[in-house]
C-alpha positions in Angstrom: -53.8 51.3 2.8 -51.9 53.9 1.5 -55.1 56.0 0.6 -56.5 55.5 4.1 -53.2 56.4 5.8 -53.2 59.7 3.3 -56.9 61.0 4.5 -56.3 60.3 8.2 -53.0 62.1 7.7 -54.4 64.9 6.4 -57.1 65.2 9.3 -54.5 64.8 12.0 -52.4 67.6 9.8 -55.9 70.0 10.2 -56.4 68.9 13.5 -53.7 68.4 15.6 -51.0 69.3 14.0 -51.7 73.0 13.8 -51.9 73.5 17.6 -48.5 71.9 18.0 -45.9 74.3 19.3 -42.9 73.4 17.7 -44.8 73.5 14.4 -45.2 77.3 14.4 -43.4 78.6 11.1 -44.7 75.6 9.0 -47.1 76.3 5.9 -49.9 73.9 5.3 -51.1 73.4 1.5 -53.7 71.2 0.6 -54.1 70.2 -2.9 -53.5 67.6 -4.8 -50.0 68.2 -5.1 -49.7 67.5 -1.2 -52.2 64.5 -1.5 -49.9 63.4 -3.9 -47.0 63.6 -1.9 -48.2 62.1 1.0 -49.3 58.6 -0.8 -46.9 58.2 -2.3 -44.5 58.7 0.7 -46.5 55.7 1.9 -46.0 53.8 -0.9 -42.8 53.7 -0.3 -42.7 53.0 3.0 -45.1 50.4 2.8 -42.5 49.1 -0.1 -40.5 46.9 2.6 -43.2 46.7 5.2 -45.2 44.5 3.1 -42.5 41.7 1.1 -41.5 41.2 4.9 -44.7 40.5 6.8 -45.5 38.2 3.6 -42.5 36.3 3.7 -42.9 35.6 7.8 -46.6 34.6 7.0 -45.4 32.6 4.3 -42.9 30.6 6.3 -45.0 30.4 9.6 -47.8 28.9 7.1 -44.8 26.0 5.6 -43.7 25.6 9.4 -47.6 24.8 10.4 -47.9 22.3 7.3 -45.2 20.8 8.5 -47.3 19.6 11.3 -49.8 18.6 9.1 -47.7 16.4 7.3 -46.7 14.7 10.9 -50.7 14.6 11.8 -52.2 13.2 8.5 -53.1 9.5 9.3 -53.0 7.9 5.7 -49.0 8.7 5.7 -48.3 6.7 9.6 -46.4 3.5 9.0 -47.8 0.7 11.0 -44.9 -2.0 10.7 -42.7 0.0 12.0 -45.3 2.0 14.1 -43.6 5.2 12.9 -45.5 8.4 11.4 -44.6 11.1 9.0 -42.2 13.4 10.2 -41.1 16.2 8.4 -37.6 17.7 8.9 -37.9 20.4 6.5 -40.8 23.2 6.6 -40.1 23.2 2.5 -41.1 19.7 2.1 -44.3 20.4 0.2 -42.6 22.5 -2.3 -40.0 19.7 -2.4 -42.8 16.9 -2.6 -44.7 19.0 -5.3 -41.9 18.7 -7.6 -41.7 14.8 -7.9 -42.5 13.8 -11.4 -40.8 11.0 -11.6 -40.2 7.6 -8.9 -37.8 5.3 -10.8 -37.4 1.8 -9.1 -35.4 -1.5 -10.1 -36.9 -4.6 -11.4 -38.1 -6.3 -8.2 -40.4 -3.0 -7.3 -38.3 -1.4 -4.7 -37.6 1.7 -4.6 -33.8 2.1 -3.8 -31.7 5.6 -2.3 -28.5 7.4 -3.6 -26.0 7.5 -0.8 
């Protein structure tokens, strides 16, 4: 992305950026030390643009699961007519670190209050 952002840069610098008025005393120099300098200027702008759109796609994909979870049909209750529901959009991370369900004797599986 960087790259790509780089080359149209440096048409719009040949292009349109040499007719600009206020950009009348400016020296252009292309060479690789300019090239250079432009990537990695985008690099590091693209340094927080990125980590934040991945952690909104990340949660908006937890927050659909969620609804998944509430949807699947193998996890509805029908003595109680009662389905899934998840309260938490973490609750597959949560799920996927069960190793262990200890019960008592009878079978039943008993909660920590």
């Amino acid at each position: 992305l960087a790259t790509v952002l780089t080359i149209i840069e440096f048409f719009w610098e040949v292009q349109v950026d040499r007719r600009a008025l206020y950009r009348t005393n400016v020296t252009y120099s292309h060479s690789i030390a300019g090239f250079l300098n432009d990537f990695f200027s985008f690099i590091v702008l693209f340094n927080y643009v990125i980590p934040i759109s991945l952690y909104v796609t990340v949660e908006a994909v937890k927050f659909i699961s969620s609804y998944f979870i509430k949807w699947d049909l193998e996890m509805y209750h029908a003595e109680s007519d009662t389905p899934a529901k998840a309260n938490t959009s973490d609750l597959n991370e949560e799920l996927g670190q069960v190793e262990y369900v200890f019960s008592d004797k009878t079978g039943t599986l008993t909660e920590n209050e």
